[in-house]
C-alpha positions in Angstrom: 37.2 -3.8 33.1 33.9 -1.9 34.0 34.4 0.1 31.3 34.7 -2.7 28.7 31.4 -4.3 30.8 29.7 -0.5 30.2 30.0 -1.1 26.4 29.3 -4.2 25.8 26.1 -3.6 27.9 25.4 -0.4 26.2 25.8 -2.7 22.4 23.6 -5.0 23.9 21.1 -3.2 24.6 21.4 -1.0 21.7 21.4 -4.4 19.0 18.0 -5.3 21.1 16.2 -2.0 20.8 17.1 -1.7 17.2 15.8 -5.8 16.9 12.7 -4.9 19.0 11.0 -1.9 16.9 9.2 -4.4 14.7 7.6 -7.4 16.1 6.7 -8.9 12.6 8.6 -10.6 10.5 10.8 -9.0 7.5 13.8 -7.0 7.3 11.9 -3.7 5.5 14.0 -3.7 2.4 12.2 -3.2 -0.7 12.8 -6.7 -1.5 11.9 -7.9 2.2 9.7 -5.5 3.6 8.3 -5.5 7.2 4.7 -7.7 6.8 1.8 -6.6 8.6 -0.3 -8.6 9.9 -2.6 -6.9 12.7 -3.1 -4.0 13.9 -0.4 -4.3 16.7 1.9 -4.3 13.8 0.5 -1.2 11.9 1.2 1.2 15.5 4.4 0.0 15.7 5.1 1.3 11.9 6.0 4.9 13.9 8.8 3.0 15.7 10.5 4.4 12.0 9.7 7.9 11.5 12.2 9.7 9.7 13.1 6.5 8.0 13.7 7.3 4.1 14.8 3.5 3.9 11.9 1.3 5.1 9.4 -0.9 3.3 6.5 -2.3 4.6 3.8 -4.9 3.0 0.0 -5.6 4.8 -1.0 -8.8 4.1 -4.3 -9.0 5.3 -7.6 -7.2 6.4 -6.6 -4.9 10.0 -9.0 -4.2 12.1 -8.3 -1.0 14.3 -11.5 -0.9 16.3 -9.0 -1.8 19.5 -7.8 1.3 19.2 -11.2 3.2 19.8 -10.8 3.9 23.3 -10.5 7.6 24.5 -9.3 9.8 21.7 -8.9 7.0 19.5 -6.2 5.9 16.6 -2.9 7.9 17.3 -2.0 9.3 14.0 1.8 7.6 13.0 3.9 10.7 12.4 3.7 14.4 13.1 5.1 17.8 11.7 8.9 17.1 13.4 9.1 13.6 12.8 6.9 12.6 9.7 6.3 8.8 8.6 8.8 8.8 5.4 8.9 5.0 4.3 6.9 3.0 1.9 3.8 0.8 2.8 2.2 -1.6 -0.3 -1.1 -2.7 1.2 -1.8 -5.2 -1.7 -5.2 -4.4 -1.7 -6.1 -4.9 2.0 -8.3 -2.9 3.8 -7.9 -1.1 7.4 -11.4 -0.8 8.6 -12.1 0.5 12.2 -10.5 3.3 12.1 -11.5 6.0 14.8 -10.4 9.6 16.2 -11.5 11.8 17.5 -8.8 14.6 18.2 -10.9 18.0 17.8 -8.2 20.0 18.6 -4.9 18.6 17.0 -3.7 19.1 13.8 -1.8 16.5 11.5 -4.7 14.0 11.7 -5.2 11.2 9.6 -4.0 7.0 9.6 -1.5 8.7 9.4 -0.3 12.5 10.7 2.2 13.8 8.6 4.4 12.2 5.7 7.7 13.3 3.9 8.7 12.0 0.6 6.2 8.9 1.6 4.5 6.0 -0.7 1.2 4.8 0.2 -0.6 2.3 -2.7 -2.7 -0.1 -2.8 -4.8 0.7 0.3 -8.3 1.2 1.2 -9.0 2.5 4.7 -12.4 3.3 6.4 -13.2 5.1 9.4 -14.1 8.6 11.0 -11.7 10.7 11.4 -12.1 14.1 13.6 -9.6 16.4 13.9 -8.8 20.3 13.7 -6.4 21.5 11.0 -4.5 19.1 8.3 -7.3 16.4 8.5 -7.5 13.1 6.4 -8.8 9.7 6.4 -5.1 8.6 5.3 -3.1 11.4 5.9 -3.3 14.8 7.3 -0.5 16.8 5.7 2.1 15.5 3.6 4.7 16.9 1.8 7.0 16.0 -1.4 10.0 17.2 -2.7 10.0 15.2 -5.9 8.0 14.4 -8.9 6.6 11.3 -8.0 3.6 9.0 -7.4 2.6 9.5 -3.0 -0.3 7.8 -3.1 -1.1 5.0 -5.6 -4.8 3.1 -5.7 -5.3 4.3 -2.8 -9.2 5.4 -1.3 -11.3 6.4 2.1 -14.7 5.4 3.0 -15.9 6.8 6.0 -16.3 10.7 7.5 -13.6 13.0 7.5 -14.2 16.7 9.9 -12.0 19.2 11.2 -11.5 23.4 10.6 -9.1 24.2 7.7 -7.3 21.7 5.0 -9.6 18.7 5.6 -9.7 15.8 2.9 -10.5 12.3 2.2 -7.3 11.1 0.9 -4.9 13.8 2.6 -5.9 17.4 4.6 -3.1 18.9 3.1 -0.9 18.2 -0.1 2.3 20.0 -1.3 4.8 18.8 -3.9 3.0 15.5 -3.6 0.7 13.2 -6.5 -2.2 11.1 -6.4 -2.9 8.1 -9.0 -6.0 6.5 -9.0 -7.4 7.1 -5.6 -11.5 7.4 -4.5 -12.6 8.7 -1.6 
């Protein structure tokens, strides 16, 4: 009996943490992706790294300048666990963006991406960082011929060390269409 208790609190608790990792509405399929709509939602896009199979839409302006305390924006991803989904941001802007982490590396909106699609996004900020710096991403790697980032630009100032960009720090294996820093 406790061991029947054991599991069906451990399925529990595991069906709620898997429900939890989004607070937005969607179900991030391609056909129903996650929809963000603050900037809330946006942080908790790193609740999916290493995530191949996730879609996400913004459907409004974000403003990040709530996350301009200390250090600032925490990049979503990083070398071992890199943001690998899809995000459409329709033609929304993020605006407010703000780090300052002199001494890390992978520094951008986002960190580090794998095999990610970003389109249809304009972000501005100031972005600060050491190696692998961007005002969207700060290294990101492909293994496949095929559109990364897509309409895509950065307004805003962009300063680190070594491999620092507008768009991305770093870029292997990976394309750009159409994007204006």
């Amino acid at each position: 009996m406790k061991r029947i208790l054991a599991t069906a609190t451990f399925l529990i608790c595991s069906l709620l943490t898997t429900f939890a990792q989004f607070s937005g509405s969607g179900s991030g399929t391609e056909e129903n992706p996650y929809v963000i709509t603050n900037a809330d939602e946006l942080y908790s896009v790193r609740n999916f790294l290493n995530n191949t199979d996730v879609w996400f839409s913004i459907t409004c302006d974000i403003d990040l300048s709530g996350y301009t305390y200390g250090s600032g924006w925490e990049p979503i991803g990083d070398a071992t666990s890199p943001f690998k989904g899809k995000i459409d941001g329709k033609g929304f802007k993020i605006t407010g963006l703000e780090i300052n982490k002199s001494t890390k590396n992978n520094v951008g909106l986002f960190g580090c991406t794998y095999r990610a699609v970003i389109k249809n996004l304009t972000v501005e900020g100031n972005v600060v960082g050491n190696n692998y710096v961007g005002g969207i991403t700060g290294k990101s790697f492909s293994s496949e011929d095929y559109v990364e980032y897509e309409n895509v630009s950065f307004k805003g100032t962009v300063q680190g060390n070594n491999y620092v960009g507008g768009i991305a720090g770093y870029l292997t294996q990976s394309t750009l269409d159409n994007a204006q820093v």
